[in-house]
Each structure stands twice: as C-alpha cells, then as structure tokens.
MARFI-217027 format. One record per residue: residue number from 1; x, y, z of N, C-alpha, C in turn. Coordinates in pm, 1 decimal. Layout:
REM residues N
(NUM; (X; Y; Z); (X; Y; Z); (X; Y; Z))
...
END
This chain:
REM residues 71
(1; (318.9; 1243.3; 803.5); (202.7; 1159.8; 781.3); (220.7; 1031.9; 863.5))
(2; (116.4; 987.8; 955.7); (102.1; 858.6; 1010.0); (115.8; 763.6; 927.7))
(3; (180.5; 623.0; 968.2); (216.0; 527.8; 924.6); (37.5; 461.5; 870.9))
(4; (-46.0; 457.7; 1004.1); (-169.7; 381.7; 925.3); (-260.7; 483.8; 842.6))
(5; (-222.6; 676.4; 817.8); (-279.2; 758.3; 675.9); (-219.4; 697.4; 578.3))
(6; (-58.8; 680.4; 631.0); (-23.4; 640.1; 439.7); (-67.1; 473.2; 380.9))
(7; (-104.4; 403.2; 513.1); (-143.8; 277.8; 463.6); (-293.3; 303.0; 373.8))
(8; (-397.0; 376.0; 454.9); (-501.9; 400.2; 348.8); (-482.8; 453.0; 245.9))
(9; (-388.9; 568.8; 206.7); (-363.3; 641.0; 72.5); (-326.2; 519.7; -36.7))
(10; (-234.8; 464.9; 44.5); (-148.3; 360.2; -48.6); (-267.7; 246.5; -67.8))
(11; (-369.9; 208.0; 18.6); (-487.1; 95.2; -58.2); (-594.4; 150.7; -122.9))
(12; (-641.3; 308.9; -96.7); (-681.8; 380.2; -191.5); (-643.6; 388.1; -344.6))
(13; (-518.3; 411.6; -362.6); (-380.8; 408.0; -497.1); (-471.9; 301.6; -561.9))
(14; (-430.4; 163.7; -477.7); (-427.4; 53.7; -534.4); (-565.0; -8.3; -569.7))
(15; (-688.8; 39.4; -463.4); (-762.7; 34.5; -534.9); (-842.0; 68.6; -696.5))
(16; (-797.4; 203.8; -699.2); (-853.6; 235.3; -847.0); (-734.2; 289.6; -910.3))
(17; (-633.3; 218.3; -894.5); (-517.7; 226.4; -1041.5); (-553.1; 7.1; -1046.8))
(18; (-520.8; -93.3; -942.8); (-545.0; -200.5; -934.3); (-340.5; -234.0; -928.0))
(19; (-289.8; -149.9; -978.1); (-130.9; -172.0; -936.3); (-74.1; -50.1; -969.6))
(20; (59.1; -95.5; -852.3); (125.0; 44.3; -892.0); (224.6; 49.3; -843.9))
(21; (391.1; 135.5; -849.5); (544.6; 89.7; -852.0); (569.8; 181.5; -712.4))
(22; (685.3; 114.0; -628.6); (686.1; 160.5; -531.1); (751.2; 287.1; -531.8))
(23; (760.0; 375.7; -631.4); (846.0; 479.1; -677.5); (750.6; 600.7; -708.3))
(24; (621.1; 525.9; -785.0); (513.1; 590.6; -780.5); (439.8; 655.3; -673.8))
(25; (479.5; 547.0; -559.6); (408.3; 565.9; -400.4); (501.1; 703.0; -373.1))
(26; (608.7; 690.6; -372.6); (724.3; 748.0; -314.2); (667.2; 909.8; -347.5))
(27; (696.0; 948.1; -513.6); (646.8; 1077.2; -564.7); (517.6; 1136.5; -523.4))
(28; (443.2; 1004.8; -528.4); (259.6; 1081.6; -513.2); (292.8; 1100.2; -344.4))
(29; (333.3; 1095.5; -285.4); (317.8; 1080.2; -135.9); (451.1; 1172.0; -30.3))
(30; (542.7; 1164.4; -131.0); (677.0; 1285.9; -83.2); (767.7; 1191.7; -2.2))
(31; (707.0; 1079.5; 1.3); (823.6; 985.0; 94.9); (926.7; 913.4; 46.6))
(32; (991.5; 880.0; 126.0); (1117.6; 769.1; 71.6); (1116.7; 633.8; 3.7))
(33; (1156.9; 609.8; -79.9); (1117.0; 502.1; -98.4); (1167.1; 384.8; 20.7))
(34; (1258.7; 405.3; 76.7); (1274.5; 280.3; 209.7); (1139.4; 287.1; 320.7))
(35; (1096.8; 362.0; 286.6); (941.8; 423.7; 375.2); (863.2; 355.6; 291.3))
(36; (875.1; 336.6; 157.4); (765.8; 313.2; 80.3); (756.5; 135.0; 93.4))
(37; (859.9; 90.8; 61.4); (959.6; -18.3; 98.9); (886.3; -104.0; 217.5))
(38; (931.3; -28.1; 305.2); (876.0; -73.2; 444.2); (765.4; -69.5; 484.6))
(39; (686.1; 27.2; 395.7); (506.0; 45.9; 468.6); (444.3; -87.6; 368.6))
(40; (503.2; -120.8; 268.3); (450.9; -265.1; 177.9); (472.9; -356.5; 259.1))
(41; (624.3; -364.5; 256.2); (654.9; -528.5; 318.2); (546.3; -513.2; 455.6))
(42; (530.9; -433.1; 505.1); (386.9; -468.3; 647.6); (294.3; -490.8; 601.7))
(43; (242.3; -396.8; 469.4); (80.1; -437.5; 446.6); (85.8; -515.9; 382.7))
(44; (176.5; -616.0; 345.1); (175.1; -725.0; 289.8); (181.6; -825.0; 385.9))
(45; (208.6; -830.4; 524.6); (221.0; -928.1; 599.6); (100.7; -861.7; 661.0))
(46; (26.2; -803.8; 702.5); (-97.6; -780.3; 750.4); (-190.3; -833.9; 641.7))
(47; (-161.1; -878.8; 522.1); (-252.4; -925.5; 388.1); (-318.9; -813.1; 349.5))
(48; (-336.8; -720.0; 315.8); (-367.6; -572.6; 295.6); (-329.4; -616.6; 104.8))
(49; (-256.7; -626.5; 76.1); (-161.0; -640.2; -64.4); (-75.0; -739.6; -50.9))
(50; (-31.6; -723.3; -231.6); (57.5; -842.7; -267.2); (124.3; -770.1; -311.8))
(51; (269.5; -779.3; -274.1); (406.0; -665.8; -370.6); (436.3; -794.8; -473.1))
(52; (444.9; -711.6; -573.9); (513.1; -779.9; -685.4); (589.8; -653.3; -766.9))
(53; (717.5; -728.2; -820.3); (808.0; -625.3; -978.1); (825.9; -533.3; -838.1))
(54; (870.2; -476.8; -796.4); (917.6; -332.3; -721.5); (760.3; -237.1; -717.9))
(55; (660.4; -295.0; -670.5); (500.5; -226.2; -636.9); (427.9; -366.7; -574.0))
(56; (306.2; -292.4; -583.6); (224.4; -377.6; -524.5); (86.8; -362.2; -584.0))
(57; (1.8; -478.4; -588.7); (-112.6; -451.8; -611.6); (-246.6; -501.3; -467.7))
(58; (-378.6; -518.2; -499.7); (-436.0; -539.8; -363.0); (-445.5; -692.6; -402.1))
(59; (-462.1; -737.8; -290.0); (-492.3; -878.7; -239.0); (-671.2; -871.2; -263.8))
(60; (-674.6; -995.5; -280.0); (-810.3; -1005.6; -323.4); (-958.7; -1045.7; -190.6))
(61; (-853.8; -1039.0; -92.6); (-925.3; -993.4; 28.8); (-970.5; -896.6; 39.8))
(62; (-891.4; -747.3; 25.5); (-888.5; -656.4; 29.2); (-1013.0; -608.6; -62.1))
(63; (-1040.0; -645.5; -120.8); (-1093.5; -599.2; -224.9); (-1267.7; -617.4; -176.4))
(64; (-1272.9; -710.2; -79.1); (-1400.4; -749.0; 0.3); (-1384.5; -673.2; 129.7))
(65; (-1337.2; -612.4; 178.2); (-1304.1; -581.7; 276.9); (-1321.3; -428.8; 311.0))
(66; (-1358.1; -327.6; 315.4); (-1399.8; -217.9; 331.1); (-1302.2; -142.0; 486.8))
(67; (-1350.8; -213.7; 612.2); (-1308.2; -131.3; 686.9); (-1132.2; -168.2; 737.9))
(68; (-1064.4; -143.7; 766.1); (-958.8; -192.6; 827.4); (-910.5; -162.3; 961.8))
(69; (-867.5; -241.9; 1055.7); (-783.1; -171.6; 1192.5); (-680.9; -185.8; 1141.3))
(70; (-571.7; -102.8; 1165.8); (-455.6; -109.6; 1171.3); (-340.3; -166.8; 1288.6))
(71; (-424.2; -105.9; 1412.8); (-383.9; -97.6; 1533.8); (-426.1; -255.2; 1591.1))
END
C-alpha cells in the first residue's frame, strides 16, 4: 500500500471513529506499527492530525478540509 493510500485510510479512520490508537491503525491496515508510527509523525507535521496517548485524532483543519495533496 502507498504511503499517501494509507494516509487517506488513516484520515478516513479518524474521521468517523474521531480517535484512534496507533495499534489499531497497525491491525486494521496489516502494517507495522513503526510504519504506523511514522505515517503519523508526517501527517502530523503536514497538519493532517494531532497524535496524542500512542494514536491520533484529526486536527480541526482537517475536518474543513475535504480534498488533500499529498505530493
């Protein structure tokens, strides 16, 4: 899976759960958690989300925000 599919799955997640543990990402998705780990700490510096507790929830940008580039 591409790095910017699992970024939409993972703001999909977060949209309609509103939070969720990076362990959770890991199982629903088959990946690692250092994958899981690492695809946050970016969409958190892209402002995409806010990680908090070991997950993340969305940023309240995000939440206005519909389309995204990744690239």
């Amino acid at each position: 899976m591409l790095r910017e599919e699992r970024f939409r799955k993972i703001l999909k997640v977060l949209e309609s759960q509103g939070f969720t543990t990076a362990e959770s990402l890991s199982k629903t998705f088959y990946i690692s958690l250092p994958t899981v780990y690492r695809d946050l700490r970016e969409m958190e510096h892209l402002k995409l989300i806010v990680r908090r507790n070991g997950g993340a929830m969305c940023s309240s940008d995000e939440r206005e925000t519909s389309a995204v580039d990744f690239r």
